[in-house]
C-alpha positions as CSV (number, residue, x, y, z in Angstrom):
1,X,-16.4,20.6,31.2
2,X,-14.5,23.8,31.4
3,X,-13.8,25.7,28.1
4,X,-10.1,24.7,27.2
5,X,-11.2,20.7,27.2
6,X,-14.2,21.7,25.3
7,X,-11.1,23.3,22.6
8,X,-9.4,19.9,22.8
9,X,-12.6,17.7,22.2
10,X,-12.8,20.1,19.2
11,X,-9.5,19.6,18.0
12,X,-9.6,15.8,18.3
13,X,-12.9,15.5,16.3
14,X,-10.8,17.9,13.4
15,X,-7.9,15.4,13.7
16,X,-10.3,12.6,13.0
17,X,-12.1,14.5,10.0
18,X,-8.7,15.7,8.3
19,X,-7.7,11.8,8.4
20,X,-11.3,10.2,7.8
21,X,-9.7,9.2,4.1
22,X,-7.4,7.2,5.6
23,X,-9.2,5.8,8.6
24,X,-12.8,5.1,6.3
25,X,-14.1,4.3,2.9
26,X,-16.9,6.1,3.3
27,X,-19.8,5.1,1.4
28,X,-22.6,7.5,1.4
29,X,-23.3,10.6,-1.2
30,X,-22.7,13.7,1.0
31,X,-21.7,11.3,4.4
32,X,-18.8,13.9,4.8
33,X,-20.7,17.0,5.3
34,X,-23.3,15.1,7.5
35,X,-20.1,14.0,9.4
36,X,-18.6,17.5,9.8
37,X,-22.4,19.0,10.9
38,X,-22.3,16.5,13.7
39,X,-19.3,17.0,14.9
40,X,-19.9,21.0,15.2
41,X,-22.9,19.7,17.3
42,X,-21.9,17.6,19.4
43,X,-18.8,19.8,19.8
44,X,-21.0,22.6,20.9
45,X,-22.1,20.6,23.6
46,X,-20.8,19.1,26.9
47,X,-21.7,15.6,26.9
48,X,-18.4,14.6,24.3
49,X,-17.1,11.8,26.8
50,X,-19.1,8.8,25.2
51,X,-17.9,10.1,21.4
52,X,-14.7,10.5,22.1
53,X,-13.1,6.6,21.2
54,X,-15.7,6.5,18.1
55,X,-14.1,7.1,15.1
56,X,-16.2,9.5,12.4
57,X,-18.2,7.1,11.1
58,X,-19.3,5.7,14.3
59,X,-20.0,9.8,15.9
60,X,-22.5,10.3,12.6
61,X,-24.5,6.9,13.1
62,X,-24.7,8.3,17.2
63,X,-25.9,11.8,15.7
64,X,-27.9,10.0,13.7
65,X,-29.7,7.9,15.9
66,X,-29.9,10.5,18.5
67,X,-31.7,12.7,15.9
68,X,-34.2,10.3,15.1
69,X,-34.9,9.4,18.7
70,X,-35.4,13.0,19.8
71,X,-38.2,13.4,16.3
72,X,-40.1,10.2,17.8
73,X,-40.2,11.8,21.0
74,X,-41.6,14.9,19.7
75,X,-44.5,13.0,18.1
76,X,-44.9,11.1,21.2
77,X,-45.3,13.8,23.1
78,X,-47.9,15.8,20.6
79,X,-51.5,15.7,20.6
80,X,-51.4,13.9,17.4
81,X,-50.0,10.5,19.3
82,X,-53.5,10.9,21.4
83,X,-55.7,10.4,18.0
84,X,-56.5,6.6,16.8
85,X,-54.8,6.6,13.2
86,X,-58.3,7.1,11.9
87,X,-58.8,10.4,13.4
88,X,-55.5,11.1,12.4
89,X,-56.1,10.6,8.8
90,X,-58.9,12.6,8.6
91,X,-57.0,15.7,10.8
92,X,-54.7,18.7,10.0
93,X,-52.1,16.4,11.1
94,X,-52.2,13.6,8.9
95,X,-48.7,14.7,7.3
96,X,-47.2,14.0,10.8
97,X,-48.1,10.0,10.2
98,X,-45.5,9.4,7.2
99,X,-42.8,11.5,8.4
100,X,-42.9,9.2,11.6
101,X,-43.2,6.3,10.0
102,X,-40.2,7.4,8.1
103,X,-38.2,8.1,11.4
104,X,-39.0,4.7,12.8
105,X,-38.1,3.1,9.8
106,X,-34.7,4.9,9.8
107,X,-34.2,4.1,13.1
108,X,-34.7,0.8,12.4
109,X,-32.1,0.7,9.5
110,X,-30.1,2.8,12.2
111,X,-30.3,0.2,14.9
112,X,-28.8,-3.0,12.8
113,X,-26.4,-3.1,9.5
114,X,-27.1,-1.2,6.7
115,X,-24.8,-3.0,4.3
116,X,-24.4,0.8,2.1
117,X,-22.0,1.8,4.1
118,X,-19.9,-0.5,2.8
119,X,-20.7,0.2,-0.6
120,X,-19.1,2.0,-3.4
121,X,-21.9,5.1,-3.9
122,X,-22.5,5.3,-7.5
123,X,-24.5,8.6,-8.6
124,X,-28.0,8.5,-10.5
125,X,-28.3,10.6,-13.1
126,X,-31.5,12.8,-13.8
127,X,-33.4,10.7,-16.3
128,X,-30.8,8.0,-16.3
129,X,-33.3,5.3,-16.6
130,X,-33.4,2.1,-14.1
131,X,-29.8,0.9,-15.3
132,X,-27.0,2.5,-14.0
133,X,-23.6,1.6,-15.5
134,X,-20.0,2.4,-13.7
135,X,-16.6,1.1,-13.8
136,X,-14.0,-0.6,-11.8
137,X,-10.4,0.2,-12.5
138,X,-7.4,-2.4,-12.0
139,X,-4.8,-1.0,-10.3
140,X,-1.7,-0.5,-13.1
141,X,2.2,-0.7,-12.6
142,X,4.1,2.6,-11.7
143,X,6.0,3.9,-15.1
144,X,9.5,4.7,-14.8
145,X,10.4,8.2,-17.0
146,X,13.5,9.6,-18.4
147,X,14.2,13.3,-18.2
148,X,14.2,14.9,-21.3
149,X,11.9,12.4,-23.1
150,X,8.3,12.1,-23.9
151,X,5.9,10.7,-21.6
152,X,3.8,7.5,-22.5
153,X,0.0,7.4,-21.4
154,X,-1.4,3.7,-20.9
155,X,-5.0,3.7,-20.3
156,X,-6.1,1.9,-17.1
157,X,-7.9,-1.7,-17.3
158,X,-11.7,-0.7,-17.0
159,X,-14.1,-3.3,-15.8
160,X,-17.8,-2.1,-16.4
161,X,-20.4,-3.0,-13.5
162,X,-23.9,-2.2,-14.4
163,X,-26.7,-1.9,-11.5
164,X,-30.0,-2.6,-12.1
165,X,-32.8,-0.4,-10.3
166,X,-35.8,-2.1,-8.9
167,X,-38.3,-1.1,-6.5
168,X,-39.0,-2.8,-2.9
169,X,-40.2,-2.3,0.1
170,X,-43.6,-2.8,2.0
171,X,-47.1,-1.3,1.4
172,X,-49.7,-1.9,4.5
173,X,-53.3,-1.8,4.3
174,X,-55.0,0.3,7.3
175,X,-58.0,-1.9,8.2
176,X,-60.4,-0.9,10.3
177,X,-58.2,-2.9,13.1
178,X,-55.5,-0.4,12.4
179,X,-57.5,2.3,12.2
180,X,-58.9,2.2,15.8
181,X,-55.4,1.8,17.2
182,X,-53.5,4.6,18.8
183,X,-51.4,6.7,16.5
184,X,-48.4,6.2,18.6
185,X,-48.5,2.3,18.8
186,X,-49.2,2.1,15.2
187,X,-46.0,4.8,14.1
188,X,-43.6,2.2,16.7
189,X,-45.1,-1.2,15.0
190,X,-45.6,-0.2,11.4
191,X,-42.4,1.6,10.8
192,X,-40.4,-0.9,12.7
193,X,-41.5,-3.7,10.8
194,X,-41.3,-1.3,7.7
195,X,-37.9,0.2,8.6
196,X,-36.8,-4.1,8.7
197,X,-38.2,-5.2,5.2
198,X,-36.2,-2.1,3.6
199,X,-32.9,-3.2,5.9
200,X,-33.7,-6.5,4.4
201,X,-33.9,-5.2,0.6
202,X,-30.7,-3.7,1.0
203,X,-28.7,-6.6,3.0
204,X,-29.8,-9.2,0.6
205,X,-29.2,-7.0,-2.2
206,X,-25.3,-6.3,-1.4
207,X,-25.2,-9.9,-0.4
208,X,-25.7,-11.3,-3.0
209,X,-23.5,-8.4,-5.4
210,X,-20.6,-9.8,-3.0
211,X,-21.9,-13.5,-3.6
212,X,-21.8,-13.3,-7.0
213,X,-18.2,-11.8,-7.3
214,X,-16.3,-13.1,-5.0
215,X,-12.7,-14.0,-6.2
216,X,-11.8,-15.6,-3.4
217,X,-13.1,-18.4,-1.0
218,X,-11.8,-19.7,2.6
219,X,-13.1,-23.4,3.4
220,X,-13.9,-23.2,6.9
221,X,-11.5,-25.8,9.3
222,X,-14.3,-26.3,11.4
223,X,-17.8,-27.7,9.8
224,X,-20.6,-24.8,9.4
225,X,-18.7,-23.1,12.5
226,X,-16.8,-19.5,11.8
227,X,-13.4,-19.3,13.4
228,X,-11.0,-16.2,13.6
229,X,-8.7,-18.5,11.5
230,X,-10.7,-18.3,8.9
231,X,-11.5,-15.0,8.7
232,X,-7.4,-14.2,9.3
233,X,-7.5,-16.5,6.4
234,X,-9.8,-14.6,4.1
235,X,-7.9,-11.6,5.0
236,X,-4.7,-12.7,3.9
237,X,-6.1,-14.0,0.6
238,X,-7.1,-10.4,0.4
239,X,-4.5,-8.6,0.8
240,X,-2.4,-11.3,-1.4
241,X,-4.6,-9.3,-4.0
242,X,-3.7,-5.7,-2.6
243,X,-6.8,-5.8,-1.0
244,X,-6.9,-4.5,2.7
245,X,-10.0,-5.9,4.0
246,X,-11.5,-3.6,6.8
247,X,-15.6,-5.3,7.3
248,X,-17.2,-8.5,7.2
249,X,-20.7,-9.6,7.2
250,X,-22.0,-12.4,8.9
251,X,-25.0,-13.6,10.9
252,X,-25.2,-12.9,14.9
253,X,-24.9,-16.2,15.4
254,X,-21.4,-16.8,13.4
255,X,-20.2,-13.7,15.5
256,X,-21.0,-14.8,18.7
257,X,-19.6,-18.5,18.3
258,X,-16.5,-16.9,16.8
259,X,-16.1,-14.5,19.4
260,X,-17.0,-17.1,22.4
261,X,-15.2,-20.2,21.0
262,X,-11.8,-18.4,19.2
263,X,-8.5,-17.7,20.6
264,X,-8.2,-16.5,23.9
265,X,-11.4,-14.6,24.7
266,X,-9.3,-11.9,26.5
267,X,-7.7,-10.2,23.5
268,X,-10.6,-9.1,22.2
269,X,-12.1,-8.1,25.7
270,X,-11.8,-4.3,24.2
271,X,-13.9,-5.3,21.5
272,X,-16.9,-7.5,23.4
273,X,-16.7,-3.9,25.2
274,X,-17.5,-1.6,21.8
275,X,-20.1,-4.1,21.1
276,X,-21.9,-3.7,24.2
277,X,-21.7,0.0,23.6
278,X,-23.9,-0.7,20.0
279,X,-26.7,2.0,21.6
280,X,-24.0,4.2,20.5
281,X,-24.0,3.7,17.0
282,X,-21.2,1.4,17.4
283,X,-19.9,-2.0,16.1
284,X,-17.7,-4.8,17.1
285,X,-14.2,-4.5,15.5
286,X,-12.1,-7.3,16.0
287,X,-9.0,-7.9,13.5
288,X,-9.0,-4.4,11.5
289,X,-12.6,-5.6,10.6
290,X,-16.2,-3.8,11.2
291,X,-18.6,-6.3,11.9
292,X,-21.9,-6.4,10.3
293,X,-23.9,-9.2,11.6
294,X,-27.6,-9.3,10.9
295,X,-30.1,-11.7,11.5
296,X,-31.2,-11.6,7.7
297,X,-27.6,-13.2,6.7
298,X,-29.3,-16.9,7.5
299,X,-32.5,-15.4,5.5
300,X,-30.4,-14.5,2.5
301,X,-28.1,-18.1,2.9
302,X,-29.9,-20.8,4.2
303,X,-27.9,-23.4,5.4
304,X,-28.0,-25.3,2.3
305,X,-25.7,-22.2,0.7
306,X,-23.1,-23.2,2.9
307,X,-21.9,-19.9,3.2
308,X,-20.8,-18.3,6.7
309,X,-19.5,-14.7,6.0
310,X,-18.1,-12.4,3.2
311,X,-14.9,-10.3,4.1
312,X,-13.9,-7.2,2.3
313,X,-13.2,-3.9,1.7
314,X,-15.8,-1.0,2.1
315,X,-16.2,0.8,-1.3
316,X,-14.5,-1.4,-3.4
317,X,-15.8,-5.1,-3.1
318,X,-20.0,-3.9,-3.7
319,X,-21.6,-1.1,-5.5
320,X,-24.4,0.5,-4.7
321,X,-27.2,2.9,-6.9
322,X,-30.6,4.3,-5.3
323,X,-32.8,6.6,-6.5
324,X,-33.6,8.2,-3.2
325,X,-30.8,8.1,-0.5
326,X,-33.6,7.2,2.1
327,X,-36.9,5.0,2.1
328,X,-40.1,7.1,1.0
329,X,-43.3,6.8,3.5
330,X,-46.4,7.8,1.8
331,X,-49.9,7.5,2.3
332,X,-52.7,6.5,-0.6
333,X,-56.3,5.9,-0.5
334,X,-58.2,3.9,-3.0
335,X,-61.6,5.2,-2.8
336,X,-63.3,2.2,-4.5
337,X,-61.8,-0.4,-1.7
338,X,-62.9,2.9,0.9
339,X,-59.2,2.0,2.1
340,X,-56.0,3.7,3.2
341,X,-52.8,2.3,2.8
342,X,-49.4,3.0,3.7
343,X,-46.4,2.5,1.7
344,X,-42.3,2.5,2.2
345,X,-40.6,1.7,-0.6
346,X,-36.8,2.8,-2.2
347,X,-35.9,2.3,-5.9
348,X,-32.2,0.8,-5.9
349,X,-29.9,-2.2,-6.6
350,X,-26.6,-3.8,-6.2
351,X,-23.6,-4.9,-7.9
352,X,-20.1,-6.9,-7.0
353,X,-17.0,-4.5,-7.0
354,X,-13.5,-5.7,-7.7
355,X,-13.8,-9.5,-6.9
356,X,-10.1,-10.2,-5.7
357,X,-11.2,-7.4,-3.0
358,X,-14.1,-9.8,-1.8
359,X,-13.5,-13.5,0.0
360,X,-16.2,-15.9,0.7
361,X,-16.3,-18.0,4.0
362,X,-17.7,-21.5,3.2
363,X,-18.0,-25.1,4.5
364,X,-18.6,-28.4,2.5
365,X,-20.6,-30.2,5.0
């Protein structure tokens, strides 16, 4: 790559940026900067071809990923990952075992739906306690003013949405089992299945904030089976409400009979192709919607909820509040059980946003 198309890769990742309000709703505390940073980096390099169809968004979850990938490695490759975890924990080193746990863990959040993006961000105040409130403002008619005459202030309608912190996660004792393993099989098991009961906390969290708010509901045509009329359907009731819907989240297997069963299946050929791409960071988006599908969706709904997908619009239809922007790994030894154990927790909670924003895909039988 020669150095005027490494200028125009630069340019086009500054287009994206000065539009990313109107492209996004991002939903991350300081997601902007971390967007901007990546771009500088990847710009500075000469592999840009993959990145350059992603839209922001999509370019920060690659960065992302690629980041955590390349701190595994470096583990992997250090005389740390040789030790059993016991030797580790009695080493130098022993700091090295969270942090990787924690990188596996995010990677693991990386690698399927973390519903927060879609969330509305709300800030947690030093010492604001485990109850967060914020407020959701109706959108108001437009005032018509005469010259010359004073002007009329009308607050706007303020809905208040309180979120309630609570702690989850998963805490792990290291038996003796454990302890005899190697350090590097333990750091890819532990913070996997670590990294999925946080993804979980969160998914079922914002699922049911949308759940409970929902202001509109789609009855599917087709019994317990999601179509793309339907979800054109939600979308419509959505934007009825001057809502423009841009994600939906669903299990895999309500995307894949959608996508294999509705319509033609070569209109969204383009799409099947992102989706295939999903190494990349990326996700399917088929009818102006980003598609979340997660495994724990059945978890959460069980098929006697009847429910098959929630469409919406990122950060307005769910709120979000966390202590800590990212899962904590720590290690703790309880010297009367002669035990270590390992720990991964995150202090937040979820509430519904504006519910005419939110649409709820059901069936009856």
């Amino acid at each position: 790559m020669d150095d005027k198309q490494i200028q125009e890769a630069i340019k086009s990742f500054d287009d994206k940026v000065k539009s990313i309000d109107e492209k996004i709703a991002l939903g991350t505390k300081g997601i902007d900067d971390r967007i901007a940073k990546a771009l500088e980096q990847l710009a500075a390099k000469e592999d840009l071809a993959p990145y350059m169809q992603m839209s922001p968004r999509e370019i920060y979850a690659a960065q992302r990923k690629r980041s955590l990938i390349e701190k595994l490695q470096t583990f992997n490759e250090s005389d740390a990952a040789k030790m059993t975890v016991k030797e580790l924990l009695t080493s130098t080193s022993n700091v090295a075992l969270p942090t990787t746990v924690q990188a596996r863990a995010l990677l693991e959040l990386n690698n399927w739906s973390d519903l927060r993006e879609i969330c509305m961000i709300a800030d947690v105040p030093k010492g604001g306690g485990k109850t967060i409130d914020t407020q959701i403002m109706t959108q108001p008619a437009y005032a018509n003013w005469t010259e010359g005459s004073a002007l009329s202030a009308a607050d706007p309608t303020l809905t208040k949405r309180t979120v309630t912190l609570a702690p989850f996660g998963k805490v792990t004792q290291i038996s003796d089992l454990l302890a005899n393993t190697s350090a590097l099989n333990f750091v890819e098991n532990l913070g996997r299945i670590h990294g999925g009961c946080v993804r979980q906390g969160i998914f079922e969290k914002v699922c049911v904030a949308l759940s409970a708010g929902a202001g509109n509901t789609v009855s599917a045509a087709a019994t317990s089976v999601l179509t793309f009329a339907d979800v054109r359907n939600a979308i419509k009731l959505n934007a009825v409400d001057a809502f423009i819907a841009d994600f939906i989240v669903t299990s895999p297997s309500n995307m894949w009979t959608a996508f294999s069963t509705s319509d033609a299946m070569t209109q969204y050929y383009g799409s099947l192709n992102d989706l295939m791409k999903s190494g990349l960071g990326m996700k399917a988006h088929v009818l102006g919607l980003d598609w979340y599908a997660d495994p724990y969706f059945d978890t959460t709904f069980p098929a006697s909820a009847k429910k098959l997908a929630y469409v919406g619009l990122k950060g307005q239809s769910a709120i979000w509040a966390a202590l800590q922007n990212e899962p904590v790994v720590e290690l703790y030894r309880v010297p009367t059980e002669l035990s270590n154990y390992v720990i991964t927790h995150m202090d937040g909670g979820a509430k519904e946003g504006s519910a005419n924003s939110i649409c709820t895909i059901t069936y009856q039988s």
